[in-house]
C-alpha positions in Angstrom: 0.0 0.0 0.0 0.9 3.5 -1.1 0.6 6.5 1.3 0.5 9.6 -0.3 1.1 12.9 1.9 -1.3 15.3 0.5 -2.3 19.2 1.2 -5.4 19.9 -1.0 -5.0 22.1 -4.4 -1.6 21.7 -4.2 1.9 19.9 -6.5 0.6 16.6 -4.2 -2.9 16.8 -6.2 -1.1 15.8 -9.6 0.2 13.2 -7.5 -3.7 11.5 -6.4 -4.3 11.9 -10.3 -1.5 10.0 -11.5 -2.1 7.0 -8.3 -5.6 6.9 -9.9 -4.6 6.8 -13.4 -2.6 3.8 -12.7 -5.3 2.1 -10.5 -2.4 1.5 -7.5 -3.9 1.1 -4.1 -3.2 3.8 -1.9 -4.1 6.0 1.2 -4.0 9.4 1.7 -2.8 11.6 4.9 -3.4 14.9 4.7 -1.0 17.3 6.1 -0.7 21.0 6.4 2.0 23.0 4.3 2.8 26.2 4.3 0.8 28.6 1.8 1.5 31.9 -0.6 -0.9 34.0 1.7 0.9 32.8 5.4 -1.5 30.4 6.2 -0.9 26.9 6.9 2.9 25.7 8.5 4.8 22.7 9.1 3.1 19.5 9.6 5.1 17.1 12.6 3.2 14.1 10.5 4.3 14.7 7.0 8.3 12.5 6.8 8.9 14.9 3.6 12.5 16.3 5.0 11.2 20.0 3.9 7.6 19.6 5.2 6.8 19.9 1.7 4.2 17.9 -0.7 4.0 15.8 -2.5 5.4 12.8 -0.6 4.9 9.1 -0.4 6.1 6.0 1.9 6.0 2.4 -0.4 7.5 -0.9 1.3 8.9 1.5 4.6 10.7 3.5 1.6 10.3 7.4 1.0 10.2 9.2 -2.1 9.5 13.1 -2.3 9.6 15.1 -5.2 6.9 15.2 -8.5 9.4 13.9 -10.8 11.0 11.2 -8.9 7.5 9.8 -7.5 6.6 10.2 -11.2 9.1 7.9 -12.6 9.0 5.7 -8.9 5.0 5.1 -9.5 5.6 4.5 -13.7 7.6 1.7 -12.4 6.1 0.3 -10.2 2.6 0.4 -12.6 4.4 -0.8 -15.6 1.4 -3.4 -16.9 -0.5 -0.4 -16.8 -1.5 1.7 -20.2 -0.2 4.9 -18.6 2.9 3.6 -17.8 6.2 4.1 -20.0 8.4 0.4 -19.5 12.0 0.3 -19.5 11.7 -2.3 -22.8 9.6 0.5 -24.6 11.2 2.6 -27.5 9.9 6.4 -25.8 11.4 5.1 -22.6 13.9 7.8 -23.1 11.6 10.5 -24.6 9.3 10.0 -21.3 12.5 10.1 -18.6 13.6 13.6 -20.5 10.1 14.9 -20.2 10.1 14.5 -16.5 13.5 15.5 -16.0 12.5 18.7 -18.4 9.3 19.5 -16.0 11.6 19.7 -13.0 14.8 21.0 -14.2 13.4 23.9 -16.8 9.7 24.3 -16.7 9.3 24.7 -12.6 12.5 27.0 -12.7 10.9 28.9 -15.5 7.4 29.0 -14.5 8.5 30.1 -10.7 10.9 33.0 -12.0 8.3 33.9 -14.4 6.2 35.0 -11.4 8.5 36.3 -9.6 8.9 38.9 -12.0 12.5 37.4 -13.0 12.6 35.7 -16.3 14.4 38.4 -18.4 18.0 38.0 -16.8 21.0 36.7 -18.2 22.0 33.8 -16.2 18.0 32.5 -16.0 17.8 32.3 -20.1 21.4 31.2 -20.4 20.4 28.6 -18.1 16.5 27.4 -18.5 16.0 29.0 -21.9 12.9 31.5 -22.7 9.1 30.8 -22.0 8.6 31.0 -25.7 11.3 28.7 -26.4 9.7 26.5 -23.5 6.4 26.8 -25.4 8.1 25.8 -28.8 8.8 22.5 -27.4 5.4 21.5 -26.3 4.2 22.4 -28.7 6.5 20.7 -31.4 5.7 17.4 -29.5 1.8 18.3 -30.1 2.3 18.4 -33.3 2.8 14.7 -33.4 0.3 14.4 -30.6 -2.3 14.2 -29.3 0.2 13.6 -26.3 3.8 14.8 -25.2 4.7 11.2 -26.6 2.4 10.6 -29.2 -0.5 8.3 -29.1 0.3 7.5 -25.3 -0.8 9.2 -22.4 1.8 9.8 -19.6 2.8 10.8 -16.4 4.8 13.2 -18.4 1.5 14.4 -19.5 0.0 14.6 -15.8 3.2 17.2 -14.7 2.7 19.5 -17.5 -1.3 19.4 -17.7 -1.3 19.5 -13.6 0.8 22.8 -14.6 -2.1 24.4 -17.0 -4.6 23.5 -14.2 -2.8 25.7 -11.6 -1.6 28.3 -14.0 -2.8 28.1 -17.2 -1.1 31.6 -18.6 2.6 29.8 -17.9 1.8 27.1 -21.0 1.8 28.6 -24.4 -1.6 30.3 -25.8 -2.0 28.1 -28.4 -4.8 26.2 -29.9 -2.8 22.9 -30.2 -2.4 23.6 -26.0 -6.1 24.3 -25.6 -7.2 21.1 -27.2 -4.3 19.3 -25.5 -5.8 20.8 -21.8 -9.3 19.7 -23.0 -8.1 15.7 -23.6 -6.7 16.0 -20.8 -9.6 17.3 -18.6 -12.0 14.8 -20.1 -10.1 12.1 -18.1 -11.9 9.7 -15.9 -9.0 9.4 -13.2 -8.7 13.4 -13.3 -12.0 13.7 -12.4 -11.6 11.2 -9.6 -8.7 12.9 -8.4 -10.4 16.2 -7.9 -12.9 14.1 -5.8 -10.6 13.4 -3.2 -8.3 16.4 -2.8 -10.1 17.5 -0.2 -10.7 15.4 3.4 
């Protein structure tokens, strides 16, 4: 059994969406996090070093972090549809998509907001937003998924993205349709059933 540590409408709800896309049995314990406005704080319950979410505990074992319970739950899944094998050909298309969502879109997104984007060192390093859009939607274009005809966990990260800010992905029709597959999923719509306690 899975136990995900979970603070509603936050990176840890991508994280009940992905559990229910790959039909895993799990548990949730909610925990409090620390918010944008000051609310909220450190929860004594939740074993993520940083008090952060998301976070599970499989087999006594911890994982934190979207991308590496991402790839830890793909694994563990891997009859499932969703899931991206180690045999299969994209295997290495899926594994740069995750490490792409954590390593440039997050840095990207976050800097955007803080008003940051435009220096230097953050293009020379992470690229542009536009050149960030240009790659999704390049993959689209082979679509109707980051990897084609397969849905992925790849495709949870960056959709979970447009659900919490939809202005960071590019304004696009090819993204608009994406967003709308996306939505129309029956696990997504599970998910938002049990954010909340």
């Amino acid at each position: 059994m899975i136990t995900l540590y979970h603070a509603t409408q936050s990176r840890s709800t991508r994280i009940v969406w992905l559990l229910e896309e790959f039909g895993l049995p799990y548990t949730i314990e909610h925990v409090s996090i620390g918010r944008m406005d000051g609310s909220g704080g450190p929860d004594p319950k939740n074993p993520h070093p940083d008090k952060k979410v998301p976070a599970i505990v499989h087999n006594g074992a911890l994982i934190t972090e979207s991308t590496a319970i991402c790839i830890y739950l793909n694994d563990l899944a891997a009859s499932s549809p969703v899931a991206v094998s180690v045999d299969n050909a994209k295997r290495g298309a899926f594994l740069s998509w995750v490490a792409y969502y954590g390593t440039v879109i997050e840095p990207v997104v976050t800097l955007a907001m803080a008003g940051l984007a435009d220096h230097p060192i953050v293009k020379r390093t992470w690229r542009t937003q536009d050149e960030m859009a240009q790659r999704f939607l390049n993959a689209l274009r082979s679509g109707p998924y980051l990897l084609g005809e397969q849905f992925t966990a790849a495709d949870v990260l960056v959709a979970s993205l447009g659900h919490w800010s939809r202005q960071m992905l590019p304004a696009d029709a090819l993204m608009d349709d994406y967003l709308v597959r996306i939505n129309q999923r029956a696990a997504l719509q599970r998910s938002f059933a049990k954010d909340r306690p």
